[in-house]
SETI-713753 format. One line per 2 residues: number of its first residue (from 1); their letters; for each residue y, x, z of N, C-alpha, C, CB. Coordinates in pm, whole numbers. Glycine has a CB too. Example, Ala and Ser with C-alpha at 12.3 -4.5 7.8 and 13.67 -1.06 7.14 Angstrom:
1> AS> -569/1319/780/-450/1230/780/-330/1320/780/-447/1131/905 ~ -225/1285/708/-106/1367/714/3/1290/787/-60/1408/572
***
This chain:
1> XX> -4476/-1109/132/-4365/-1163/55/-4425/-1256/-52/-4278/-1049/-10 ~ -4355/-1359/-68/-4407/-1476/-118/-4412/-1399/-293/-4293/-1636/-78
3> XX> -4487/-1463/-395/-4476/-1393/-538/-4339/-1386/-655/-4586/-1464/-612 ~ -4272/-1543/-586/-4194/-1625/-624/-4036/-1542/-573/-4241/-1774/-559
5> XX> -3999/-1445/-492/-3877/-1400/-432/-3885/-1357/-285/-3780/-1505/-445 ~ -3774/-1376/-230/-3758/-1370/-91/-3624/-1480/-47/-3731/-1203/-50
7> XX> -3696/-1539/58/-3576/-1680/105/-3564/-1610/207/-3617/-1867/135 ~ -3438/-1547/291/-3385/-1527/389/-3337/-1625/465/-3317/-1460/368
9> XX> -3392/-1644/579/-3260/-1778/707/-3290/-1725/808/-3288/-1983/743 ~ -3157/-1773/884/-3062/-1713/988/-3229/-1748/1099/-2858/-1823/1026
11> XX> -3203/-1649/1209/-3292/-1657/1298/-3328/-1782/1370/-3261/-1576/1372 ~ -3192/-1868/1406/-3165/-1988/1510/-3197/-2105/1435/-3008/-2000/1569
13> XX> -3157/-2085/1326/-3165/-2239/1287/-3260/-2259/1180/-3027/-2299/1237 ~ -3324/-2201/1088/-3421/-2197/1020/-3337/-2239/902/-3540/-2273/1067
15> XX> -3195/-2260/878/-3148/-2283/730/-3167/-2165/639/-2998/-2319/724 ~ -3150/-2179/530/-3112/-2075/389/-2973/-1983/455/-3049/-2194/208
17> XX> -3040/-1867/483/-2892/-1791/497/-2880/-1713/335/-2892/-1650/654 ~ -2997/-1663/278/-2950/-1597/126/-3096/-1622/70/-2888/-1402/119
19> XX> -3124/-1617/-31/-3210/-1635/-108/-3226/-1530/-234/-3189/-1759/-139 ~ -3336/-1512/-262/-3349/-1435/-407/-3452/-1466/-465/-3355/-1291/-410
21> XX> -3454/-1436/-613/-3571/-1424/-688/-3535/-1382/-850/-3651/-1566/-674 ~ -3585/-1274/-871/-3542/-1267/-1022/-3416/-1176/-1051/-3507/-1417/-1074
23> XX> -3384/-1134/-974/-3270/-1055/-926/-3201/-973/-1041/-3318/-959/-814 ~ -3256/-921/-1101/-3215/-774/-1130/-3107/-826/-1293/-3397/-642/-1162
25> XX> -3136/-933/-1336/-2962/-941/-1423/-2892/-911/-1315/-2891/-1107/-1495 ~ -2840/-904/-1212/-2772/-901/-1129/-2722/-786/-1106/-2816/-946/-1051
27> XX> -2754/-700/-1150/-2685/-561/-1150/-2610/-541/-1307/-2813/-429/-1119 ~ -2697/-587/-1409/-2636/-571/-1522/-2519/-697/-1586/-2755/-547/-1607
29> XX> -2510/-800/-1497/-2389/-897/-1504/-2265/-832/-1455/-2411/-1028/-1419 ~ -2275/-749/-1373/-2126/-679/-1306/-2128/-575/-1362/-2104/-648/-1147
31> XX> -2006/-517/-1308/-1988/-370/-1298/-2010/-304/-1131/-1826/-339/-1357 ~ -2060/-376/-1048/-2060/-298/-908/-2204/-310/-936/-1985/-364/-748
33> XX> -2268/-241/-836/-2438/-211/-831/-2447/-262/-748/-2513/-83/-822 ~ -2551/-334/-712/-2573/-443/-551/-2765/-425/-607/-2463/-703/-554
35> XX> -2826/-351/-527/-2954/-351/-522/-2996/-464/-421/-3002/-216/-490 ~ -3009/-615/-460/-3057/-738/-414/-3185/-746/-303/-3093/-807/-538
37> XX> -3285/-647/-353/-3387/-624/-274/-3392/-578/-197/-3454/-594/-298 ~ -3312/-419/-183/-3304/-356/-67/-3205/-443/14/-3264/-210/-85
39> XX> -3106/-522/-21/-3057/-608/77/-3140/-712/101/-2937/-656/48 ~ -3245/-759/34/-3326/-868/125/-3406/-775/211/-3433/-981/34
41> XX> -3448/-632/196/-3569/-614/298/-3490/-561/407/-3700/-508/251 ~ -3382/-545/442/-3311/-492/505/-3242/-626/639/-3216/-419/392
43> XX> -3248/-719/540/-3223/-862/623/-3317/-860/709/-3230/-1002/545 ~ -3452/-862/652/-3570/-909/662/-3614/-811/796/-3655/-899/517
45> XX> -3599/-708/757/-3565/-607/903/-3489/-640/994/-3506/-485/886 ~ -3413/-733/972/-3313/-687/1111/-3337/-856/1201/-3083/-643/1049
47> XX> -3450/-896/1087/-3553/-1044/1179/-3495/-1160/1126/-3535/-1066/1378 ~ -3456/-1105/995/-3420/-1276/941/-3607/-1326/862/-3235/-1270/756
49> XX> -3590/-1441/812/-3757/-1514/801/-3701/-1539/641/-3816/-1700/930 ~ -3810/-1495/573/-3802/-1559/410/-3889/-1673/359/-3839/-1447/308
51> XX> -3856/-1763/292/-3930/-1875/212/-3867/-1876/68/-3914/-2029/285 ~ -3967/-1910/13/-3920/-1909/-102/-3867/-2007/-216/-3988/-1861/-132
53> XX> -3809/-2129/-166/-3778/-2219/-199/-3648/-2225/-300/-3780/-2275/-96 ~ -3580/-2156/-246/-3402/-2154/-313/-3391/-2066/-349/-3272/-2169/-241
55> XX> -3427/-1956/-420/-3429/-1828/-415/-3351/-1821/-558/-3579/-1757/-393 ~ -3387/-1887/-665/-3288/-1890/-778/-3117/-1919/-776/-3344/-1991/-855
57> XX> -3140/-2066/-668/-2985/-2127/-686/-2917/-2001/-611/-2948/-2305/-599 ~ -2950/-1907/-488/-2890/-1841/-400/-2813/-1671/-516/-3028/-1816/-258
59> XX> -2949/-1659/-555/-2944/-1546/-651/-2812/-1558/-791/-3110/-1546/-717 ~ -2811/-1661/-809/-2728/-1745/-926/-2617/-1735/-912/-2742/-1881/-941
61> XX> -2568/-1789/-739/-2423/-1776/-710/-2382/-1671/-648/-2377/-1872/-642 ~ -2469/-1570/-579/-2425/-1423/-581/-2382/-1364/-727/-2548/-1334/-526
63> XX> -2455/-1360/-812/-2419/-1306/-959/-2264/-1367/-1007/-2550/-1365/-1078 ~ -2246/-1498/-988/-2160/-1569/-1060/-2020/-1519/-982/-2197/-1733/-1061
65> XX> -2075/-1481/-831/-1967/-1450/-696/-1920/-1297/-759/-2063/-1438/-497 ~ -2030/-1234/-767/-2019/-1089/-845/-1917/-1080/-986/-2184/-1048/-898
67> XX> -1938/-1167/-1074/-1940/-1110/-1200/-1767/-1209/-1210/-2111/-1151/-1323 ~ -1701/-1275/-1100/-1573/-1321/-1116/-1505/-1203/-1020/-1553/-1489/-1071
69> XX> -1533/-1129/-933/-1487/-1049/-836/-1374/-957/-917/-1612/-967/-766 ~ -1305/-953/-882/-1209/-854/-952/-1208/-722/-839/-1036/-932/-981
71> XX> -1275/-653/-881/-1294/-514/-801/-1248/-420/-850/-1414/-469/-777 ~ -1186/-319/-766/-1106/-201/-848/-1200/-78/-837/-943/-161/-779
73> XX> -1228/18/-937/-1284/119/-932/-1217/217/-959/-1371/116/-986 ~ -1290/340/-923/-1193/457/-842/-1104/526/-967/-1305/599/-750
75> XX> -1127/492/-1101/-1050/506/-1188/-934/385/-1177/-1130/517/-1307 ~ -928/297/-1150/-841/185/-1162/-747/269/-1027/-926/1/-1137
77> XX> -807/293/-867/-776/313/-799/-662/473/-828/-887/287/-730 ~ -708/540/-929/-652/689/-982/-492/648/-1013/-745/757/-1148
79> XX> -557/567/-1162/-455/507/-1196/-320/446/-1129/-506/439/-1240 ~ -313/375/-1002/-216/305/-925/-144/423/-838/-288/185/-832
81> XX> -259/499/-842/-183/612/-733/-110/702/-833/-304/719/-625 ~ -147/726/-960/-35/827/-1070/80/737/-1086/-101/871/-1250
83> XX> 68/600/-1106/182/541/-1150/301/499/-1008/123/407/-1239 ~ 214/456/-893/320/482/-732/345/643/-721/218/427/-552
85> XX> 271/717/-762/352/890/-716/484/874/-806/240/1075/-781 ~ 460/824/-947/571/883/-1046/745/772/-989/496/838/-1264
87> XX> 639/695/-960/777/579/-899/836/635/-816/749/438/-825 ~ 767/647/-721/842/754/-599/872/875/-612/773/777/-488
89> XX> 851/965/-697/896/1069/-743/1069/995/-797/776/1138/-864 ~ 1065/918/-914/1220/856/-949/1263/808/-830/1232/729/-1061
91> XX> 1199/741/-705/1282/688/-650/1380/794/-555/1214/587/-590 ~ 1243/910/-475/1325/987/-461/1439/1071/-506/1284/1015/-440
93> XX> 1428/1075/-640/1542/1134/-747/1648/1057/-736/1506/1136/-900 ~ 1650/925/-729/1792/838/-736/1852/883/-601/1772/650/-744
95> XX> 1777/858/-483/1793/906/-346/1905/1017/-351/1651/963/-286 ~ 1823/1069/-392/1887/1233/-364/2031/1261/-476/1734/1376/-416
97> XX> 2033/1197/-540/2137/1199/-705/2271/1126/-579/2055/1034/-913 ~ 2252/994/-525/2329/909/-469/2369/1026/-320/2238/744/-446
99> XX> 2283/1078/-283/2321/1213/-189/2442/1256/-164/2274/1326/-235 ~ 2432/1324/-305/2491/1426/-364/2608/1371/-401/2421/1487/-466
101> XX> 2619/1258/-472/2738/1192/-504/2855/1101/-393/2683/1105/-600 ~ 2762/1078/-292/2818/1057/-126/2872/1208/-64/2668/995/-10
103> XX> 2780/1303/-79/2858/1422/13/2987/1499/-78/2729/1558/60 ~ 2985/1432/-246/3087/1500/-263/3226/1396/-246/3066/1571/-399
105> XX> 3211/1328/-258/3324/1199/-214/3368/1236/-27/3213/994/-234 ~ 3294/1243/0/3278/1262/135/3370/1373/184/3137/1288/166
107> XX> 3379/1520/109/3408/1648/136/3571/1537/29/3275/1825/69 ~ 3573/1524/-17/3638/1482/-88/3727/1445/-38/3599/1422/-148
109> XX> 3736/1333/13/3801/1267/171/3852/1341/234/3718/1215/275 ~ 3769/1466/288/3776/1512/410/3938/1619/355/3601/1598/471
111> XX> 3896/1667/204/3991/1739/193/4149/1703/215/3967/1777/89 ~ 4134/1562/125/4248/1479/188/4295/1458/317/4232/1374/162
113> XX> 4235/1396/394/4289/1409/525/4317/1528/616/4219/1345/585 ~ 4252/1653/553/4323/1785/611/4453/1784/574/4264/1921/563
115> XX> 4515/1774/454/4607/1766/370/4738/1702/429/4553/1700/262 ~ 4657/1589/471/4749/1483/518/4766/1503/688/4680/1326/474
117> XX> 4694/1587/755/4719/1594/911/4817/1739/914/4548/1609/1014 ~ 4803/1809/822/4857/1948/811/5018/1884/728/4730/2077/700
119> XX> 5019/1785/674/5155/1720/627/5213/1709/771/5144/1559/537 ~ 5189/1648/833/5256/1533/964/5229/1674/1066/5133/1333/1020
121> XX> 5160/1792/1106/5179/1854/1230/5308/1945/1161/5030/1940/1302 ~ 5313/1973/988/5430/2034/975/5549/1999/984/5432/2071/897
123> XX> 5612/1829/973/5676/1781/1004/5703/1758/1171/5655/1709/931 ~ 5619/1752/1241/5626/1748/1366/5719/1838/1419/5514/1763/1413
125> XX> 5607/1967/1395/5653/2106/1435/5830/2151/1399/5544/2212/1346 ~ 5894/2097/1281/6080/2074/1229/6137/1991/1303/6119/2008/1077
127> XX> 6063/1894/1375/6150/1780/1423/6150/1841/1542/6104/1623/1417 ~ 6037/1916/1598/6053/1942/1759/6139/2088/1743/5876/1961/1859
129> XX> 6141/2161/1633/6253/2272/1652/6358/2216/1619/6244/2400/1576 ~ 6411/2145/1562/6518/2072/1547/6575/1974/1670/6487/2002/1435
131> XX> 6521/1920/1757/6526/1884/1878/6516/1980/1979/6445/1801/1894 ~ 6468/2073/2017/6524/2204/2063/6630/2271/2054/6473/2274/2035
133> XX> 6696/2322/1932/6770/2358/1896/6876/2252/1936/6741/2396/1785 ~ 6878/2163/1866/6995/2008/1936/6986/2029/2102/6908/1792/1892
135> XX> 6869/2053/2190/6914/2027/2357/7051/2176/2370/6717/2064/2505 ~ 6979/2293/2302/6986/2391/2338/7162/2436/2308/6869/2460/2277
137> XX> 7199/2362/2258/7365/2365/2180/7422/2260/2285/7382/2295/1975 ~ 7372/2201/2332/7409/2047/2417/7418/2117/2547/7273/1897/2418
139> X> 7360/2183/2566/7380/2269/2736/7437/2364/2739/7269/2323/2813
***
């Protein structure tokens, strides 16, 4: 490894695929941990070729890529999930409130129209003894 970093490029074409040198602000510019080295020797394993030419500008705009990233951490992640449970906790509450206020309207109704079918079979039931009674005087 050159003294200067490690230049990573792609197997085929011999360009700059990543570059490093100098690395380690690079953990203390963010808040995520990115160990730079073990990702270059790990490149470097899997048969990418290092030079050491670009190794600053490459290193520079990973950090700058890093340190604009808006990443959520598992407290941020806590957070969204207490405040969606409590939402959905109210939402289910409205749910269930609107339920309740449908099945009593509902029974509500229903009482009425018993009301009103038990009106009209009692009237029925006078008109057809009353029409009985009328054949039954007629013959």
């Amino acid at each position: 490894m050159p003294p200067g970093g490690i230049r990573l490029l792609t197997p085929h074409s011999r360009r700059p695929m990543l570059t490093m040198k100098n690395t380690e602000h690079l953990a203390m510019a963010t808040a995520v941990a990115f160990d730079t080295l073990e990702l270059a020797r790990k490149l470097e394993a899997a048969g990418f070729e290092h030079e050491p030419a670009a190794d600053t500008d490459i290193a520079e705009a990973m950090a700058e890529a890093m340190a604009t990233a808006e990443l959520a951490t598992k407290a941020d992640i806590r957070e969204a999930e207490l405040r969606l449970d409590a939402r959905i906790t109210a939402v289910e509450a409205k749910i269930r409130e609107s339920e309740l206020r449908l099945e009593a309207k509902l029974e509500a109704r229903l009482g009425e129209l018993k009301a009103d079918i038990l009106k009209w079979v009692a009237g029925l039931l006078l008109a057809q003894a009353a029409v009985i009674a009328t054949l039954v005087k007629l013959l």
